[in-house]
C-alpha positions as CSV (number, residue, x, y, z in Angstrom):
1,X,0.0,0.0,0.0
2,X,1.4,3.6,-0.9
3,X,1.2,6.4,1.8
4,X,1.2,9.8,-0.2
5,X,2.5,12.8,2.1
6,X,1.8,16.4,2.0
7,X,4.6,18.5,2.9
8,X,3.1,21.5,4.2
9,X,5.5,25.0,4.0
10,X,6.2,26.9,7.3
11,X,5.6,30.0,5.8
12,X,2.1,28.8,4.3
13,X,1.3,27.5,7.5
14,X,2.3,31.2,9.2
15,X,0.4,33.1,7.0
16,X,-2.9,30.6,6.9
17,X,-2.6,31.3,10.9
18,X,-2.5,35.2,10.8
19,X,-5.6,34.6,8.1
20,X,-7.3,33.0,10.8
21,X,-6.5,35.3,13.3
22,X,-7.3,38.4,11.1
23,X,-10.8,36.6,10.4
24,X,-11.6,36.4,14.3
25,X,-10.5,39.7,15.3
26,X,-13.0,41.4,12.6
27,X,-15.7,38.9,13.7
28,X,-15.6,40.7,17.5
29,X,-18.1,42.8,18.0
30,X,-16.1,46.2,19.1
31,X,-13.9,45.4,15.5
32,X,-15.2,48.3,13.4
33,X,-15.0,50.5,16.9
34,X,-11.4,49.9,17.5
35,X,-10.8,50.0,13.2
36,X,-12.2,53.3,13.0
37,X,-10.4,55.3,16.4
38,X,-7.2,53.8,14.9
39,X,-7.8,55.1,11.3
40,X,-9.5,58.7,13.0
41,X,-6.2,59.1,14.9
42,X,-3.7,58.2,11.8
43,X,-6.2,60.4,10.0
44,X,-5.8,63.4,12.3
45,X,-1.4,62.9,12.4
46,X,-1.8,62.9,8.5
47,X,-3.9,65.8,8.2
48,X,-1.9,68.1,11.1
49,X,1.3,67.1,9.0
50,X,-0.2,68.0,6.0
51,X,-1.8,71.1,7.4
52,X,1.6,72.4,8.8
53,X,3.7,71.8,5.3
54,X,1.3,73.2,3.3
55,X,1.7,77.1,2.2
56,X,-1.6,79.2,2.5
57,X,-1.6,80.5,-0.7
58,X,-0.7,76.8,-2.9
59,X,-3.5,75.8,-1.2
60,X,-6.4,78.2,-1.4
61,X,-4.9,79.8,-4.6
62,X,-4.8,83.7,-3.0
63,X,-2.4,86.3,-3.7
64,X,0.7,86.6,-0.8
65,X,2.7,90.0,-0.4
66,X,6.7,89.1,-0.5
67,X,8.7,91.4,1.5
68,X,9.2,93.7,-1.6
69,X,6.3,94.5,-1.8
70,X,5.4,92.3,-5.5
71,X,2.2,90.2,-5.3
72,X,1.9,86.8,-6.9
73,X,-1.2,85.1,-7.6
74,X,-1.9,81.2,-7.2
75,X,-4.8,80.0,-9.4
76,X,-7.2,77.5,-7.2
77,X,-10.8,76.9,-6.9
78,X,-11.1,77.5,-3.4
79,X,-12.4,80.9,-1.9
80,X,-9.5,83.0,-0.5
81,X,-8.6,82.6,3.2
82,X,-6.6,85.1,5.2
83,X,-3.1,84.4,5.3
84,X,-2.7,85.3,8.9
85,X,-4.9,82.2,9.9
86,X,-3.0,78.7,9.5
87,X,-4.9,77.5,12.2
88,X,-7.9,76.9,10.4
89,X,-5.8,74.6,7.9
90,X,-5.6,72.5,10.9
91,X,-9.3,72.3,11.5
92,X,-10.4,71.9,7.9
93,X,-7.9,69.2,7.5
94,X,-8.2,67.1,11.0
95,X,-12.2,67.6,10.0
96,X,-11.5,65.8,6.6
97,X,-9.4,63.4,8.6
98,X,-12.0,62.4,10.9
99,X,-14.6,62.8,8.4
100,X,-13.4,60.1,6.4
101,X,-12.1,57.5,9.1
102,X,-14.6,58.2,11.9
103,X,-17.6,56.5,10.2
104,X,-16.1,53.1,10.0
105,X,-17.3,52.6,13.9
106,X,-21.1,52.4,12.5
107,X,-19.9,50.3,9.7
108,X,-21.5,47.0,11.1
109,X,-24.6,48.3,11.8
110,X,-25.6,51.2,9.6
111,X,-23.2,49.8,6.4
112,X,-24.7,51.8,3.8
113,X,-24.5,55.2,6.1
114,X,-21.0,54.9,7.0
115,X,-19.7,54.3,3.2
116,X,-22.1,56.8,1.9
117,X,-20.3,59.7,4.2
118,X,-16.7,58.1,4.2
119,X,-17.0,57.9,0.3
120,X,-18.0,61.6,0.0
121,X,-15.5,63.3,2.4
122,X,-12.8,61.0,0.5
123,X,-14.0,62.7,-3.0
124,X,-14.3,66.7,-1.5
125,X,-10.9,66.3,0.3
126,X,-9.1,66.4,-3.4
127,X,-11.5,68.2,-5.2
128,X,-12.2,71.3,-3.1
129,X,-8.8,71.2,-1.2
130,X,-6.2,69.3,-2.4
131,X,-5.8,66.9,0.2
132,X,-6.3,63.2,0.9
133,X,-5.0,61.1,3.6
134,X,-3.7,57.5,3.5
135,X,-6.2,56.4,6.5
136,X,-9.2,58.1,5.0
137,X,-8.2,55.7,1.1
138,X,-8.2,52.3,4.0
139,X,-11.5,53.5,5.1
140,X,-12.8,53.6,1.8
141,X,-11.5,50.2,0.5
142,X,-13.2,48.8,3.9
143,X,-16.3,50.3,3.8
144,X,-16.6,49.5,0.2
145,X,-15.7,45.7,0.7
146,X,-17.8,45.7,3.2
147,X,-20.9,46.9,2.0
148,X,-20.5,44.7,-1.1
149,X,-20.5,41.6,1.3
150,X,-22.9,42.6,3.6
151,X,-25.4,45.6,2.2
152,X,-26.7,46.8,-0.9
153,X,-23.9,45.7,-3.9
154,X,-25.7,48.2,-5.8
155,X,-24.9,50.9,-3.5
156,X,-21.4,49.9,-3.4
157,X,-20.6,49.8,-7.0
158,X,-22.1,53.1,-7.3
159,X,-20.0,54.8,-4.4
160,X,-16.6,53.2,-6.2
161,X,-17.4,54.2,-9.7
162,X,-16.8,57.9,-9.4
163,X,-12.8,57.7,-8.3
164,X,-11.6,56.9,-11.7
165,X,-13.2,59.5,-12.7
166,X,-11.9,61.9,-10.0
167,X,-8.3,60.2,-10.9
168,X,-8.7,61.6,-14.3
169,X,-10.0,65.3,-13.2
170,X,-7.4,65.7,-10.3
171,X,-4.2,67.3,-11.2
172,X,-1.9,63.9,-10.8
173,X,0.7,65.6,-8.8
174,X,1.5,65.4,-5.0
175,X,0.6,63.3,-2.1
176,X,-3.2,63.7,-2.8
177,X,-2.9,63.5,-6.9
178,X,-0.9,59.6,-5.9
179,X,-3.8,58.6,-3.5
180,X,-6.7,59.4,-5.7
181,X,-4.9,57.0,-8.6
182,X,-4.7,54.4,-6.0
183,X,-8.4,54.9,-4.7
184,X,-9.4,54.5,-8.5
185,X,-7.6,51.3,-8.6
186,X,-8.6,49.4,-5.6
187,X,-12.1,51.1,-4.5
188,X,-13.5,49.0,-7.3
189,X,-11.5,45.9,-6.9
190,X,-12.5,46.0,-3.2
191,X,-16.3,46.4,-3.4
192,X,-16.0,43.7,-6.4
193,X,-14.3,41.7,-4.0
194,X,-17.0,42.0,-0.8
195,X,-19.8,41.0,-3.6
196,X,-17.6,37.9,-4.6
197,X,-17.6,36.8,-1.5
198,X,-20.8,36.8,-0.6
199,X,-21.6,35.2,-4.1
200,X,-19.3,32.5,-2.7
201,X,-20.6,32.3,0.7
202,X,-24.5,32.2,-0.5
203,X,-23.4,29.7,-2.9
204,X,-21.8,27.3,-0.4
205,X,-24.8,27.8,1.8
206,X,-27.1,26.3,-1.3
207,X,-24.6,23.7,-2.0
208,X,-24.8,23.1,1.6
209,X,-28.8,22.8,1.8
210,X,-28.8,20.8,-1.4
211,X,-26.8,18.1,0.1
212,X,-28.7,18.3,3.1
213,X,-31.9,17.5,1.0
214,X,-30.6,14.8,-0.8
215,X,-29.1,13.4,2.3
216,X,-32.7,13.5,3.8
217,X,-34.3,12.0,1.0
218,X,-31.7,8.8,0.8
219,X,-32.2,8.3,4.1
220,X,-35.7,8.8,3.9
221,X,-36.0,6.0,1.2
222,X,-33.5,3.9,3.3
223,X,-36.0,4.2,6.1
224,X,-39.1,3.2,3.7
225,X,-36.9,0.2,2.4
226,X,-36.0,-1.3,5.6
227,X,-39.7,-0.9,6.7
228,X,-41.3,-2.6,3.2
229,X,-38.5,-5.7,4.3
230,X,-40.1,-5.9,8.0
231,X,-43.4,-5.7,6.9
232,X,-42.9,-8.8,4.2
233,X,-40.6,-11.1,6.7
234,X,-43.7,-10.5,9.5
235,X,-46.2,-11.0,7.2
236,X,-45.1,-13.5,5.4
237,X,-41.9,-15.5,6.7
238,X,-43.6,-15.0,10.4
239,X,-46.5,-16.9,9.5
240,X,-45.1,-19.9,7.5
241,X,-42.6,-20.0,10.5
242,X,-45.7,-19.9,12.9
243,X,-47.5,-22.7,10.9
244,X,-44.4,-24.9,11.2
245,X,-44.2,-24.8,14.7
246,X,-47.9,-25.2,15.3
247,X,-47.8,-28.5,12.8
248,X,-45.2,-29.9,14.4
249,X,-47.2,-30.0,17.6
250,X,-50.4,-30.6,16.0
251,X,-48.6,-33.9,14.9
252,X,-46.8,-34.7,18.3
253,X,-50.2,-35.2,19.5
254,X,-52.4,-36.5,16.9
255,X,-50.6,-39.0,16.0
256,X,-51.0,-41.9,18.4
257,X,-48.2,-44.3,19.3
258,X,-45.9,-42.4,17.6
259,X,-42.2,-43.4,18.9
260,X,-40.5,-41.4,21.2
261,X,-37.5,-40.5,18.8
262,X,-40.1,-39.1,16.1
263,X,-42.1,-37.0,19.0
264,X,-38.4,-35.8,20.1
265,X,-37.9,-34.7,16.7
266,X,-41.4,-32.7,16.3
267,X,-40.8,-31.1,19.5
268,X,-37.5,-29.9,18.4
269,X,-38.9,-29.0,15.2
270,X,-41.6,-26.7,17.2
271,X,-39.0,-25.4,19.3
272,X,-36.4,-24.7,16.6
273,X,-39.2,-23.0,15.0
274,X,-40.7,-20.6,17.9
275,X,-36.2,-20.0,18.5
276,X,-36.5,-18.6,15.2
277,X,-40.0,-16.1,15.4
278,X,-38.2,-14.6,18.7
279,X,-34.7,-13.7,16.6
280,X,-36.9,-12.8,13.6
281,X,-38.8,-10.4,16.2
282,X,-35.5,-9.2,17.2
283,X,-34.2,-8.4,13.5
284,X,-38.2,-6.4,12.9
285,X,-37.4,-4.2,16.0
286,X,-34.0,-3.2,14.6
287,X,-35.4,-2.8,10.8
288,X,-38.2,-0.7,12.0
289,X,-36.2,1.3,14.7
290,X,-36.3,4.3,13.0
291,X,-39.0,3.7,9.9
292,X,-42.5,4.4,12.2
293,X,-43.0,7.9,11.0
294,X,-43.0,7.5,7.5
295,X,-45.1,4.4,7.3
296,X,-48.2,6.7,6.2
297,X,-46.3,7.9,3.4
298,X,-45.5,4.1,1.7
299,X,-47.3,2.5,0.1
300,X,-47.4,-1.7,-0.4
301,X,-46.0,-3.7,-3.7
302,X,-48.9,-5.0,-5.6
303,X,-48.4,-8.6,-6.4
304,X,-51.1,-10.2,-4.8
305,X,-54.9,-10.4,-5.5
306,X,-57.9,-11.7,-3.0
307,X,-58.5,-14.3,-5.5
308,X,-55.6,-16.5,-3.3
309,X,-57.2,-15.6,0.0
310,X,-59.1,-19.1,-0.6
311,X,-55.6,-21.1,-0.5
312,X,-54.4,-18.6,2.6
313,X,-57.6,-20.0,4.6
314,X,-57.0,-23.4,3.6
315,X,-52.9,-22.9,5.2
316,X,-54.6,-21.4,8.3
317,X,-57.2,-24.4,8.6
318,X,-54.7,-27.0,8.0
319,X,-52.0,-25.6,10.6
320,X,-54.9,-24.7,13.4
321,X,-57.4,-28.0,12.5
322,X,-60.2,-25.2,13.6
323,X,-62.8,-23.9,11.6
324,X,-62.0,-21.1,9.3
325,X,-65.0,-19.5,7.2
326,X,-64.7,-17.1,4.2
327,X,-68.0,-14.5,4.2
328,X,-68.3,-12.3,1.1
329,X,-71.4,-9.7,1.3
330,X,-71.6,-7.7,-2.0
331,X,-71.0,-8.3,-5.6
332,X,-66.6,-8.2,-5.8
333,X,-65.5,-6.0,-7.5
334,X,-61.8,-4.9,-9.1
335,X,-59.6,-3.1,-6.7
336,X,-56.5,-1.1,-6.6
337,X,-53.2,-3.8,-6.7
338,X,-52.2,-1.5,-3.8
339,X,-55.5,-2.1,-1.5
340,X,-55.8,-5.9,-2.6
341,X,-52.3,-6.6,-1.6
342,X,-53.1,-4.8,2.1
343,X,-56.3,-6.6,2.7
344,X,-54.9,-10.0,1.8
345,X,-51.7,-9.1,4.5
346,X,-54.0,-7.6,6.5
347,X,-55.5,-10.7,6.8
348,X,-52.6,-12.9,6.9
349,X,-51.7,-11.2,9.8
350,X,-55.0,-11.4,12.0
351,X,-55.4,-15.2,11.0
352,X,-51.1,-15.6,12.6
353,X,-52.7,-13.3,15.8
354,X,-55.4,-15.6,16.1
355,X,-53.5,-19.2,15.7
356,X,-51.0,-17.8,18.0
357,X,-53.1,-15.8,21.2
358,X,-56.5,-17.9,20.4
359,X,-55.3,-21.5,19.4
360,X,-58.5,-23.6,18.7
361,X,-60.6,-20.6,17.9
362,X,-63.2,-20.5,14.8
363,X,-62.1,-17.6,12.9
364,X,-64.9,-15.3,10.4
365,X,-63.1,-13.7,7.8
366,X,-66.1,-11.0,6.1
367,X,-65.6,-8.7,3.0
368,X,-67.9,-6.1,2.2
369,X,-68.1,-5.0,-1.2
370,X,-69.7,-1.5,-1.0
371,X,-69.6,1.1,-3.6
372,X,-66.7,3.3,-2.2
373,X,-65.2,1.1,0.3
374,X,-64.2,-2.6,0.7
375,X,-65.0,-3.3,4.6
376,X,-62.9,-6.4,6.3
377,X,-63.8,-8.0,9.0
378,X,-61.5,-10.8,10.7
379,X,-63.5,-12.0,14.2
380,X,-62.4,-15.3,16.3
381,X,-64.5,-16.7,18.9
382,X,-61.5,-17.1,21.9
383,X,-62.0,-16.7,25.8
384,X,-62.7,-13.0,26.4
385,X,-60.6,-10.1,26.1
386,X,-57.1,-10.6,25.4
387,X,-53.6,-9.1,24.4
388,X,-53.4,-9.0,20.5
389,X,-49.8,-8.9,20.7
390,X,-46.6,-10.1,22.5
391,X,-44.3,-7.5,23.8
392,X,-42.3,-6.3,21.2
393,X,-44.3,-7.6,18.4
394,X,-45.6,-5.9,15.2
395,X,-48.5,-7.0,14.0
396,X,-51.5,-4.6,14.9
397,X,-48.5,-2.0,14.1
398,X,-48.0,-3.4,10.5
399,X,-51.6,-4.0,10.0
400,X,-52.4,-0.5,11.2
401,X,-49.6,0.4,8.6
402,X,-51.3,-0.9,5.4
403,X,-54.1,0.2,5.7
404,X,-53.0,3.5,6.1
405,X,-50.9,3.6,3.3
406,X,-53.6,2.9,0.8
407,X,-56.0,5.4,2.4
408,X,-57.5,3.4,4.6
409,X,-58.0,2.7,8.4
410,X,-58.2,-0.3,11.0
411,X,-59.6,-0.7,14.1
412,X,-58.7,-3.6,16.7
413,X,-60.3,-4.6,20.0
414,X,-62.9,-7.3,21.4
415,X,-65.7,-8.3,20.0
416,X,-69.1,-8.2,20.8
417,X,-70.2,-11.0,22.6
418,X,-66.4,-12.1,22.9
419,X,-63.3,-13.1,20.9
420,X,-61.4,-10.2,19.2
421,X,-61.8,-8.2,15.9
422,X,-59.8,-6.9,13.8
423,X,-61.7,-4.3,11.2
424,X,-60.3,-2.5,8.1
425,X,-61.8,-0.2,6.1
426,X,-59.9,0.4,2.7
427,X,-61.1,2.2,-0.4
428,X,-63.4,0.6,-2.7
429,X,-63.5,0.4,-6.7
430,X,-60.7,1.7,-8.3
431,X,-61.9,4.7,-10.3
């Protein structure tokens, strides 16, 4: 036998282990919190550094007085701004700054709010005053990625489309002119990238239910399988089982003078036999374990007609050597395979319950042809009320199983005036 071996690279194994750990720490709740202070406070250093190495006039585009008295003009778009007021470059930039970084706190729970307002400060810091910081470009790329995962992937294509634009309008020189390029580049390829995942995830999630179905349904027809092959061995291995061992007694005793060897023999015959209905038993309770709730929805093998329940009543009259009487009330008529096949179990079974609980009793078998249902009704005559089945058994259970299967519906309990009935009810003429 060959053993294959996968050699596995430290360095993969490193970085598959920060992965994980990345994944986690953005899956706490106070995540976007902590990811937005730390952006708002590299926003605010960027925006104090940029404020204090920026001349008034570059940025505002007013004319400045040199010390000999000449004036030269800037162009800009903005409105002129004393030049005896840096100050307020601080404020309009650290406002930017925060602007732009701050929001990522709500991202979580108000996505499309936070990337709305981060995507907006991002485009009027280059456009209206020249200025973009690197903190306020990560806040975009994260609100974008994660609006396309989580929120509305319209919403986030729409707030990423406009930077390539800006990239294009946006003078390409300085600091700001190098981060609008790279805001055109990856705002896109990040809110592409949240909508791909959850394309993936949501497709994992179907594959995931699909199997779950189809695992449901095999094990649903498993179920239905192992029940149809405890219903046939107790209907119909159980009671040629059943008739040997009651023969083999039936002869022990009937037959007089019969040496002691041969009456040995029968009796281990009749023992051997009964050995073999309690391990069958067994083998039913493990088949039908877990197959009780769906045994409305099967329905029985056609196979057999009522025309053989003559040859079934001789079996059970042979095996007992008591009276057994066929009573037919009703023209017949043509059933259903289905509903044929459950009466003639049906009454397989009660004539096995009878033999069994009731040994020596006459049993009335009765079918009532009516226009909509076929009415069966299996009565024996034995001492009073009784127990129609041994502990652990399955007969009134598989009976009761039938004839539900094929519409239908049975009743068990004593009869009037003594013995025990067994009545079924099951649809008549098939249409």
């Amino acid at each position: 036998m060959t053993t294959t071996m996968a050699f596995v690279h430290p360095a993969d194994d490193r970085i598959g282990g920060w992965a994980a750990g990345w994944r986690r720490i953005a899956a706490t709740r106070h995540a976007p919190v902590a990811a937005g202070a730390l952006l708002a406070v590299l926003a605010l250093a960027e925006s104090i550094a940029q404020a204090r190495d920026t001349p008034l006039a570059k940025a505002f585009g007013h004319a400045v007085t040199t010390p000999v008295g000449e004036s030269i003009v800037h162009g800009g778009g903005a409105p002129p701004v004393e030049s005896g007021n840096p100050a307020l470059y601080l404020v309009v930039f650290g406002l930017l700054g925060l602007a732009s970084t701050l929001p990522v706190a709500l991202l979580w729970t108000q996505p499309a709010a936070a990337a709305v307002v981060v995507s907006a400060t991002v485009m009027l810091s280059p456009v209206a005053f020249h200025t973009l910081t690197v903190a306020g470009v990560a806040a975009q790329l994260i609100c974008g990625y994660r609006l396309g995962r989580t929120g509305s992937q319209r919403l986030a294509v729409l707030l990423a489309a406009p930077f390539p634009i800006l990239a294009l309008a946006v003078p390409s020189g300085g600091e700001a002119g190098v981060l609008i390029l790279l805001a055109a580049c990856l705002a896109p390829a990040a809110a592409l990238a949240g909508i791909a995942r959850r394309a993936r995830a949501e497709a994992l999630e179907n594959s995931a239910a699909r199997q779950v179905i189809a695992d449901s349904l095999l094990e649903h027809t498993a179920r239905g399988e192992r029940a149809r092959i405890a219903r046939e061995l107790h209907d119909v291995v159980a009671h040629h089982i059943s008739m040997v061992a009651v023969q083999a007694e039936t002869a022990r005793l009937a037959v007089p003078g019969m040496p002691a060897a041969g009456a040995e023999r029968l009796s281990a015959i009749g023992d051997t036999a009964r050995a073999a209905l309690t391990e069958m038993r067994r083998l039913l309770g493990v088949l039908r374990e877990d197959a009780e709730a769906d045994a409305a929805d099967r329905r029985p093998q056609p196979g057999l007609r009522l025309a053989e329940l003559n040859e079934l009543l001789d079996q059970a009259r042979q095996a007992s050597g008591t009276g057994v009487r066929l009573i037919l009330r009703g023209p017949p008529v043509t059933l259903d395979p289905g509903v044929e096949l459950a009466a003639h179990r049906i009454v397989q079974e009660a004539l096995t319950n009878a033999r069994r609980h009731a040994p020596g009793a006459a049993v009335d078998v009765e079918l009532h042809y009516g226009g909509d249902a076929l009415r069966l009704l299996i009565r024996d005559n034995g001492p009073g009320p009784r127990a129609s089945v041994p502990a652990g058994g399955h007969g009134l259970s598989g009976m009761r199983e039938r004839a539900t299967a094929v519409g239908g519906e049975l009743r068990t309990g004593p009869a009037a005036g003594g013995g025990f009935l067994v009545e079924a009810r099951l649809p008549g003429a098939a249409g």
